[in-house]
C-alpha positions in Angstrom: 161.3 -85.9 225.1 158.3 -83.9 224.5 160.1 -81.3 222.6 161.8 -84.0 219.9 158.1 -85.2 219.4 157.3 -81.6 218.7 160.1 -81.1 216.5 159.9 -84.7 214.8 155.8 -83.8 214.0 156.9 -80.3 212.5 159.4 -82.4 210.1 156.7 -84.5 208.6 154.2 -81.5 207.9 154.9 -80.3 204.7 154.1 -76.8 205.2 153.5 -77.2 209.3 152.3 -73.7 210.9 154.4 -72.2 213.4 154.1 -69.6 215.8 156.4 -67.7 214.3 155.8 -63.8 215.2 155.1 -60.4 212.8 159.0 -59.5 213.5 160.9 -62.8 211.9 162.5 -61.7 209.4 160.3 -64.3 206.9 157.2 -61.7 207.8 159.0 -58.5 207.2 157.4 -56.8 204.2 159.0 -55.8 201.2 161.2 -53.0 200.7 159.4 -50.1 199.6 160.3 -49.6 196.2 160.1 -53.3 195.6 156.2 -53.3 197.1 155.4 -50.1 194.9 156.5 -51.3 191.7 154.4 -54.7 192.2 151.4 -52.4 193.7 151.9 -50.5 190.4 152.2 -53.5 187.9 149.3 -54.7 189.4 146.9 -51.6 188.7 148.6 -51.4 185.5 148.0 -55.0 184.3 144.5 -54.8 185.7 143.7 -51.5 182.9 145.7 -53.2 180.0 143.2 -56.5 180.4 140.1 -54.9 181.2 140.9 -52.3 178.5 138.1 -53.1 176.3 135.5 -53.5 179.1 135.4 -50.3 180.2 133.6 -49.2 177.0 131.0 -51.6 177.5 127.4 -50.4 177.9 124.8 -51.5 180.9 123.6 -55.0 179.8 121.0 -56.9 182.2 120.6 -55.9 185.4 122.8 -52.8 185.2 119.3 -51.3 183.5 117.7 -51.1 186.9 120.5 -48.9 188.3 119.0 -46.4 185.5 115.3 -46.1 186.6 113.6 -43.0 188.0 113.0 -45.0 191.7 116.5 -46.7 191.8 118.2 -45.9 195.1 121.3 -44.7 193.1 119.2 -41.5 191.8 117.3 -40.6 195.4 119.9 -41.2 197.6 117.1 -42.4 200.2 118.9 -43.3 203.3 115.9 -45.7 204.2 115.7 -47.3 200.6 119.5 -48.0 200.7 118.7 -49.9 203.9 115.8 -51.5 202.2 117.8 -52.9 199.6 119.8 -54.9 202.0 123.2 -53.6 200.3 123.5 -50.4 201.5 127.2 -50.2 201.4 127.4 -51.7 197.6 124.6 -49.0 196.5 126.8 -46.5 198.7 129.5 -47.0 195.7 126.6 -46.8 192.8 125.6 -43.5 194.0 128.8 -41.9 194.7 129.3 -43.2 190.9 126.6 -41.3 189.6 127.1 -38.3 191.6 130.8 -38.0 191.5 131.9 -39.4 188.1 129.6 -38.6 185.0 126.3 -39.4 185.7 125.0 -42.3 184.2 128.2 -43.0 182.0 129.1 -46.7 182.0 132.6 -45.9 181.9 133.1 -44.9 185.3 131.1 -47.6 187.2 133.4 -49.8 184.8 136.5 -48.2 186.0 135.6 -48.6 189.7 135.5 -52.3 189.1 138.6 -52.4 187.4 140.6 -50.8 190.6 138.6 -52.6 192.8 139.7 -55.7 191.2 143.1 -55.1 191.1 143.2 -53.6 194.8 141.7 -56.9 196.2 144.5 -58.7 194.2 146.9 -56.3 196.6 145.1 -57.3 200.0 145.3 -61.0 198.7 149.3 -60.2 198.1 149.6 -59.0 201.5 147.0 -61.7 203.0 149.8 -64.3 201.7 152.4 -62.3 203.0 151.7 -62.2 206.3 150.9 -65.8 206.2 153.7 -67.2 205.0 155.4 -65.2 207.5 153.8 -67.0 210.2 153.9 -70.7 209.1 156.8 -72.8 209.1 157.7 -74.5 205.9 160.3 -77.2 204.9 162.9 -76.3 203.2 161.1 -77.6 199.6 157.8 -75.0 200.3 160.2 -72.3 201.6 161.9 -72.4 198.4 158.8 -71.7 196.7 157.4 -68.8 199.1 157.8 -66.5 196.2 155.5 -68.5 194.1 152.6 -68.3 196.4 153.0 -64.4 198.0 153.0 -63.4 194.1 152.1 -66.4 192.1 148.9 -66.4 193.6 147.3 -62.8 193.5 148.3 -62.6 189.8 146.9 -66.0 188.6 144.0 -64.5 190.6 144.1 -61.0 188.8 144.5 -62.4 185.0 142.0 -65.7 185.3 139.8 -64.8 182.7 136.7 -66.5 185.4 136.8 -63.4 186.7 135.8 -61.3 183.4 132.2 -61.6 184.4 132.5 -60.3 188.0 134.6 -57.3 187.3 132.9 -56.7 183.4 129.2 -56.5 184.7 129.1 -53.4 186.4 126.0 -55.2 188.6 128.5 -58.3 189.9 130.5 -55.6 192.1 128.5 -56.7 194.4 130.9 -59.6 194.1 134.3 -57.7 193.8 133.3 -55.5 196.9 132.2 -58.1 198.7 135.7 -59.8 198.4 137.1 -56.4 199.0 135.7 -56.3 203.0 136.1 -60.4 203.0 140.1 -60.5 201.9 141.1 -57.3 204.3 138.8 -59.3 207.6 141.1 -62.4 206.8 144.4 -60.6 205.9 143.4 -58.4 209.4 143.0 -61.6 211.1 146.7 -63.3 210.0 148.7 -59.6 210.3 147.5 -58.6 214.1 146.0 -61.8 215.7 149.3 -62.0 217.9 149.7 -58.2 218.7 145.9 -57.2 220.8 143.5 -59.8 220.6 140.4 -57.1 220.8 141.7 -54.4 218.1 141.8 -57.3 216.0 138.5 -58.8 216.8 137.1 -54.9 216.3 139.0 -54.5 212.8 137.8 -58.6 211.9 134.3 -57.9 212.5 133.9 -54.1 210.6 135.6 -56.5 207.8 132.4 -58.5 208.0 129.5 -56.4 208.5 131.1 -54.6 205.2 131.2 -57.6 203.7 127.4 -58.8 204.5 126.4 -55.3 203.9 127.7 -55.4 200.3 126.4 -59.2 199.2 124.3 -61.7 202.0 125.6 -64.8 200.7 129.3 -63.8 202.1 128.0 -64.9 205.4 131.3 -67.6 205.2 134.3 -64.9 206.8 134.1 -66.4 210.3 133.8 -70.6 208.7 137.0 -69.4 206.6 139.0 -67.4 209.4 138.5 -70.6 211.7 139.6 -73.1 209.1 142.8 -70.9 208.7 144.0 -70.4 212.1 143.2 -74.1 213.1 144.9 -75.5 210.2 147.6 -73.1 209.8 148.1 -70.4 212.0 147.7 -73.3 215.3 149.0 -76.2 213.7 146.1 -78.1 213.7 145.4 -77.7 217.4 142.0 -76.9 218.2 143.6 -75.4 222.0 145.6 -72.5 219.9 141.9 -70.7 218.6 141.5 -69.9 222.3 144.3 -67.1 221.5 141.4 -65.4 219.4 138.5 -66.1 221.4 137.4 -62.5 221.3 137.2 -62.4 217.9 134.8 -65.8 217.5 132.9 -64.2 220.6 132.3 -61.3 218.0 131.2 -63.7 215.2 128.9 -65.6 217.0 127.1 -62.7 217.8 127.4 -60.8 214.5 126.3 -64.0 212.5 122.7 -64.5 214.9 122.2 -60.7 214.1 122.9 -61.1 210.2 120.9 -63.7 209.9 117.9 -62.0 211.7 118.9 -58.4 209.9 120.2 -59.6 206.3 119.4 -63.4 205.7 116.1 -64.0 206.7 114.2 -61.2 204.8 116.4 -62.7 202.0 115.0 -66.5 202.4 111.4 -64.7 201.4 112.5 -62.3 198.4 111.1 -63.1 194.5 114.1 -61.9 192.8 116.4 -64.2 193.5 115.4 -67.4 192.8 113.8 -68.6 196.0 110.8 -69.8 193.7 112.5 -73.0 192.9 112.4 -76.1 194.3 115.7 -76.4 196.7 115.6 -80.4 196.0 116.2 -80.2 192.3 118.7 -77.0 193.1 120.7 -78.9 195.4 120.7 -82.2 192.9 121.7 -79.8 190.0 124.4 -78.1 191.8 126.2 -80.9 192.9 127.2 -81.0 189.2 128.2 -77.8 189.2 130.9 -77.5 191.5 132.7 -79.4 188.7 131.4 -77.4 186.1 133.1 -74.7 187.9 136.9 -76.8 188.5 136.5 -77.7 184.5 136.2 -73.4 183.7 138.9 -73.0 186.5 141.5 -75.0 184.9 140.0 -74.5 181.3 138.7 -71.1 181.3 138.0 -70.9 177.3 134.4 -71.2 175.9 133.4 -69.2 178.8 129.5 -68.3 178.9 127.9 -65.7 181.2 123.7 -67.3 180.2 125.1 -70.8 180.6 122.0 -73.7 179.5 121.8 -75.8 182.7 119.6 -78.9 182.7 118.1 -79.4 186.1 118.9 -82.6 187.8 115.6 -83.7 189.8 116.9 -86.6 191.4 120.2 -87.8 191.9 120.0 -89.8 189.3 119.6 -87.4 186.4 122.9 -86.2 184.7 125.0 -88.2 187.4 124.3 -86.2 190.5 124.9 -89.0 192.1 128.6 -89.0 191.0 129.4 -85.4 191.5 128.1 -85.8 195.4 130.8 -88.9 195.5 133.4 -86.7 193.9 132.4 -83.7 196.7 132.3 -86.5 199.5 135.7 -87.2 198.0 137.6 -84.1 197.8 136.4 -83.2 201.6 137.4 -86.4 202.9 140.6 -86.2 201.3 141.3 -82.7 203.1 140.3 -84.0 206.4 142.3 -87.2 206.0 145.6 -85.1 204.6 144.9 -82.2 206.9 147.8 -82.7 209.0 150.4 -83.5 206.3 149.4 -80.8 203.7 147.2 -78.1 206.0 148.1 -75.6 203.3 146.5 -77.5 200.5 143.7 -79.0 202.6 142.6 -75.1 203.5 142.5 -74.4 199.6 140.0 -77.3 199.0 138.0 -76.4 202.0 137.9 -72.7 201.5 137.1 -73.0 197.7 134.0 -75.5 198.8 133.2 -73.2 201.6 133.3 -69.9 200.1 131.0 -71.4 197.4 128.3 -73.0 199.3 125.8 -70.3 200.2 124.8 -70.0 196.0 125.4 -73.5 195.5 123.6 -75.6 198.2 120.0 -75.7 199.2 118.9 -72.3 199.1 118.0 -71.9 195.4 119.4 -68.4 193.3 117.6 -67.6 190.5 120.6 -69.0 187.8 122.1 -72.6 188.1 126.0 -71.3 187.4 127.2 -68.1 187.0 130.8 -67.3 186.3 130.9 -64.5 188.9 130.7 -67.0 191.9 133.9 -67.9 191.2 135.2 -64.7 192.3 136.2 -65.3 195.9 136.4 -69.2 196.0 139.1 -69.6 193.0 141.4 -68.1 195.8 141.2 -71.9 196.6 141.6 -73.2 194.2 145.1 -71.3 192.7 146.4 -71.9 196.1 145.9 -76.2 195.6 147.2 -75.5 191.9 150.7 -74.0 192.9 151.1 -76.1 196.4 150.8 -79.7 193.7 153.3 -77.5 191.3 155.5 -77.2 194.4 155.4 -80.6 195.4 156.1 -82.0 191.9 158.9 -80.4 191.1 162.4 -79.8 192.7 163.6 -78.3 195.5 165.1 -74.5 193.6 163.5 -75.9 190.2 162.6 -73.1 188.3 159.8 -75.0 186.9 157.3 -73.5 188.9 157.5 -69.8 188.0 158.0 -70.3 184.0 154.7 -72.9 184.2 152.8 -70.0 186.4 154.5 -67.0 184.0 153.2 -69.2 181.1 150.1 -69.5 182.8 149.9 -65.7 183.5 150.8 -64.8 179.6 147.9 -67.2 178.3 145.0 -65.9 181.2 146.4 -62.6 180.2 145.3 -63.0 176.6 142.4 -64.8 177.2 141.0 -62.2 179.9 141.6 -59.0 177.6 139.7 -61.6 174.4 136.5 -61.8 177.1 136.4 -58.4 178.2 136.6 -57.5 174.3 133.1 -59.0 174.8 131.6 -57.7 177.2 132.5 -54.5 175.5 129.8 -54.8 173.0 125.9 -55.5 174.1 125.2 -57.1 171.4 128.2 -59.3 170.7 127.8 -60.6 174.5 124.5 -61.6 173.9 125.6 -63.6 170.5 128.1 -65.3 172.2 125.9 -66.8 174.9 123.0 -67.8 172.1 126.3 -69.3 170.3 126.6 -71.5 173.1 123.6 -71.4 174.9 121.5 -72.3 171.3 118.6 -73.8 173.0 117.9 -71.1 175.8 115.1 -68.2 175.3 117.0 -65.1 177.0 119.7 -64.9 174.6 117.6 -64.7 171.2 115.2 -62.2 173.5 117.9 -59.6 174.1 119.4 -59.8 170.5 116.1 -59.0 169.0 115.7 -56.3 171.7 119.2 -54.7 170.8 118.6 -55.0 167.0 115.1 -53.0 167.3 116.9 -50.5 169.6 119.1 -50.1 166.8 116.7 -50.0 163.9 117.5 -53.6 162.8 113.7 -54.9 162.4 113.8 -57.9 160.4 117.1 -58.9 162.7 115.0 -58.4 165.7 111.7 -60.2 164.1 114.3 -63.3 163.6 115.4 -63.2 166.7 112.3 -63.5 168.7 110.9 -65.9 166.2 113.8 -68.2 167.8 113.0 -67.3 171.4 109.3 -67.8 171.0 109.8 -71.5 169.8 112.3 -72.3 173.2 110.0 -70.4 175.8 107.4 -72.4 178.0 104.0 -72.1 176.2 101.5 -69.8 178.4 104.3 -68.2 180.3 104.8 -64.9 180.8 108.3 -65.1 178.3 105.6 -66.3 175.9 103.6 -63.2 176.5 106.2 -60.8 176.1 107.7 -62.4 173.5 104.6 -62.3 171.3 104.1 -58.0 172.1 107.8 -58.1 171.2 106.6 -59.7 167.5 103.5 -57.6 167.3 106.2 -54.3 167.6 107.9 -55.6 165.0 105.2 -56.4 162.9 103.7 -52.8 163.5 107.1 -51.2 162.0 106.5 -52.3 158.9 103.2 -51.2 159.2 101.3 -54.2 158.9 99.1 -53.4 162.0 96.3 -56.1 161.4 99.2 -59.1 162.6 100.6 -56.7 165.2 97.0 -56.8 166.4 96.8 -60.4 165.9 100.0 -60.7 167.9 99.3 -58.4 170.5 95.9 -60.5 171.4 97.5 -63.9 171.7 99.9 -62.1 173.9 96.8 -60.8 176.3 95.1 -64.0 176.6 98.3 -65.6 178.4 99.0 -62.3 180.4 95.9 -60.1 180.4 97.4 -57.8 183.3 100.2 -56.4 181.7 99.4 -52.8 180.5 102.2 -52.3 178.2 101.0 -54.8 175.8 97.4 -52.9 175.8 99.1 -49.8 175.3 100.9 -51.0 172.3 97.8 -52.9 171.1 95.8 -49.3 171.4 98.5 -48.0 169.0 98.4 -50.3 166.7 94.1 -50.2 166.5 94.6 -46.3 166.0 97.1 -46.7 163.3 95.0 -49.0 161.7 91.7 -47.0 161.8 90.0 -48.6 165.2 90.6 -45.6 166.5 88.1 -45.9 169.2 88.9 -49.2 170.2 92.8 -47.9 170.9 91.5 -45.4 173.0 89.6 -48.3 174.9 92.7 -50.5 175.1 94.7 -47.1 176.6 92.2 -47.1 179.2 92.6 -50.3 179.7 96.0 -50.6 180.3 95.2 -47.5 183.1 93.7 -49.9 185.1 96.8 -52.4 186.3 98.2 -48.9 187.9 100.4 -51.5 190.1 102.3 -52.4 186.5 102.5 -49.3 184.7 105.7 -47.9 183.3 107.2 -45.0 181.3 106.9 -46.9 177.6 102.6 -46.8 178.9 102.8 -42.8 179.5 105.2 -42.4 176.5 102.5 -44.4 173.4 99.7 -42.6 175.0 101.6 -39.0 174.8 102.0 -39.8 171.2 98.9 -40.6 170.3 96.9 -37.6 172.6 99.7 -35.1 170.4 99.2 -36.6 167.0 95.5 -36.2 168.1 95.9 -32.4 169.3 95.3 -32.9 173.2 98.8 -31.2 173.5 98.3 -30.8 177.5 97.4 -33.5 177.9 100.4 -35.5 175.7 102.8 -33.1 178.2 101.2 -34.2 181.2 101.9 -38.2 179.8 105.6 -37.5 179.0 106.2 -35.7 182.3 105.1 -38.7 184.1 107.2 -41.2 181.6 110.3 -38.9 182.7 109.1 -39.7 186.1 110.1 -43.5 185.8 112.9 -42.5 183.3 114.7 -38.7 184.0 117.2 -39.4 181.1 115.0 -40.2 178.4 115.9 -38.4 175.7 113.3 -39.0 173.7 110.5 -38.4 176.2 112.0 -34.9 176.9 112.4 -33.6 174.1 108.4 -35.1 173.7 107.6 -33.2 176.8 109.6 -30.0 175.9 107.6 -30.0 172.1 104.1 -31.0 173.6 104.6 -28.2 176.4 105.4 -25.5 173.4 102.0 -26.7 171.3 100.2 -26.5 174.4 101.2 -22.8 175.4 102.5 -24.0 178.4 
């Protein structure tokens, strides 16, 4: 009696786990030269799309890897565990020490293969579990669709442009490189020694938190997959992996003591903002992120967020009933479709630690997708398997269509991220309105000579920036640089001192101000302002040392210009510019 109940509950599931061990024959793994040629299509899709990326420059925060204290030049044991990613900056470093330096081109290739290697563990990942769930004969039909469907819909989405593009969003890809193996780990050897597993589980996750803190989810998602499908929605069968959850419990106190609470207190990130209007604003854009995943066109890596301060600005209000929705949905269908109800949860899970309460410096940003559109592909091909026929071949030409049209659209974004300045016209194409687009274009076109360009373009951002800010301030020095190209010193000046009164300590603006009032005959008063800018030590960079070694050469205090440029190559060791400065001062000083 108790066995027909069993069987007659299995019937109704429509893709029911089972216990099903690593040796059925639906869990044996592809024959070798089968598995290498889909390994090998992989990598060699991954190139072919991401082709015009890996000539892309740094752009953003990919400058910081280049400075003269960045952990990725010293090495510093201590400052790698300072920076609370040692194992990401682990990669940077052997980068820059094994493959050309500074050269974008290899920190975009590592990307590139780590990319397409996660989109391996994910094939394996849905390997082994669909080798250990029982399907009807409708979702067994369709097994191929998920165990390959879903790591290349993964691979080719262009969402994931940003994340493998931006050689500073590895932090992302690697992340999802320690996160995928703990949960493939988990499905391939939970049945075969319960401790090895919990061992291999939890190195998976320290990797992971030790590469990016907000992938604190592993043990949340590892739990929601072996209730729902590995023990058939029976909270007895986690007991099987008790040593594993003992592990987590412990490793999640000490991350959050280790990695997440000197996090909570940092300035970069964001933690500046109010978490109310954070959480109001990204309850919106958990939809904003389902629009790009089904409709990833008109992509935008500076997207202009409006903030929602209550739940009644931009309907708030409705997105929380939409997420209230979609969650009660999965635990009211959990039983009947556990597959599809872990692709909801796991896409809302994976997502929360950046879109919640704990506020990150940008509202959306394409790269978060990166893990949690694992969720949503695997909902997308479970509705295309319940729609159509048992054996329709439906499925597989709508995903290879699909695949052919992400494809194209993946190798179109990378094509922009393969140009500085073309990345940053797109977002100020479609982020008009928002200061930090129109500030980089002017900055790239002054880089590259274009002054009036550049004077244009920080004309825009100084009409979007917040009057008295700091944006304001820099923005202004920005127009006084321009302004004192083309020689006409007295409005650099002019510019220079509305940018001191809104930010007096900021001693690169007095050290272009003391240029300009030497160039200009107040030749005295520059040196004042050069002493000035001496005083915010705290704030001092290499452009400070590099104006004042120009000026003390062009005035004949050769030693001491040298003495300026060696400490600007300090900050900066590849400066071109400053050492060849260094090299010519040095020579006219005797040195």
């Amino acid at each position: 009696m108790g066995a027909g109940k069993k069987n007659k509950r299995a019937s109704r599931a429509e893709d029911a786990p089972s216990e099903a061990g690593p040796q059925s024959a639906a869990a044996a793994p592809p024959s070798l030269p089968w598995g290498w040629l889909f390994a090998g299509a992989v990598f060699v899709l991954a190139l072919l799309v991401y082709a015009p990326a890996l000539k892309g420059p740094f752009v953003l925060d990919d400058y910081d890897l280049l400075e003269g204290a960045s952990v990725v030049r010293t090495a510093d044991p201590g400052q790698m565990l300072r920076s609370l990613r040692p194992v990401l900056m682990l990669t940077y470093i052997a980068n820059h020490r094994l493959a050309g330096g500074f050269e974008p081109f290899g920190f975009h290739l590592v990307n590139v293969l780590l990319h397409a290697l996660n989109a391996l563990i994910l094939w394996r990942l849905m390997a082994a579990l669909f080798g250990r769930i029982e399907l009807d004969r409708r979702m067994e039909a369709f097994r191929p669709l998920f165990v390959y469907g879903l790591p290349l819909l993964w691979l080719l989405s262009p969402i994931q442009t940003e994340s493998v593009a931006y050689i500073s969003s590895r932090s992302e890809v690697l992340a999802a490189t320690f996160y995928l193996a703990g949960l493939w780990s988990f499905v391939a050897w939970r049945d075969r020694c319960r401790w090895a597993t919990a061992g291999l589980v939890m190195a998976c996750f320290v990797g992971t938190v030790l590469t990016k803190q907000d992938k604190l989810t592993l043990p949340v998602a590892i739990v929601l997959l072996d209730y729902l499908l590995l023990s058939r929605c029976d909270w007895r069968g986690l007991k099987k992996s008790w040593p594993t959850y003992g592990l987590f419990g412990l490793g999640v106190v000490a991350g959050f003591l280790v990695v997440v609470k000197p996090v909570l207190s940092a300035k970069t990130a964001g933690f500046g903002l109010d978490w109310r209007e954070y959480f109001f604003t990204e309850l919106r854009m958990y939809f904003r992120y389902l629009g790009q995943l089904a409709f990833p066109f008109g992509l935008n890596h500076d997207p202009d967020i409006a903030p929602s301060a209550s739940l009644g600005d931009h309907f708030s209000w409705l997105a929380l009933l939409g997420l209230l929705a979609l969650v009660g949905a999965a635990v009211w269908f959990h039983r009947r479709a556990p597959l599809a109800a872990f692709g909801v949860l796991f896409f809302l899970i994976a997502l929360a630690p950046t879109s919640s309460f704990v506020p990150v410096a940008d509202f959306a940003a394409e790269r978060r997708m990166y893990l949690p559109s694992i969720g949503f592909f695997l909902l997308l091909l479970w509705v295309m398997a319940r729609l159509f026929e048992y054996r329709s071949k439906a499925p597989y030409l709508v995903t290879g269509a699909l695949l052919c049209v992400y494809a194209g659209g993946a190798w179109a974004r990378s094509a922009v991220w393969s140009d500085e300045l073309r990345l940053w016209q797109d977002a100020a194409s479609k982020s008009p309105d928002k200061e930090r687009p129109w500030t980089w274009i002017g900055r790239i076109y002054s880089q590259r000579g274009q002054r009036m360009q550049a004077e244009q373009a920080w004309q825009r951002a100084a009409e979007l920036v917040k009057p008295g800010s700091e944006e304001e301030a820099f923005l202004l020095s920005n127009l006084g640089l321009a302004s004192a190209q083309a020689k006409d010193y007295d409005k650099a000046i002019a510019y220079y001192r509305r940018a001191l009164d809104i930010f007096e300590r900021a001693p690169q603006i007095w050290a272009q101000l003391a240029v300009a009032q030497i160039h200009s005959g107040r030749t005295e008063e520059g040196w004042q302002s050069f002493e000035k800018a001496m005083t915010y030590k705290a704030r001092l960079g290499p452009e400070v040392f590099k104006l004042r070694g120009q000026e003390l050469y062009q005035a004949g205090r050769y030693a001491e210009a040298a003495d300026d440029f060696r400490r600007a190559l300090e900050f900066t060791p590849d400066d071109a510019d400053a050492q060849q400065n260094y090299q010519i001062a040095r020579k006219a000083a005797g040195q």
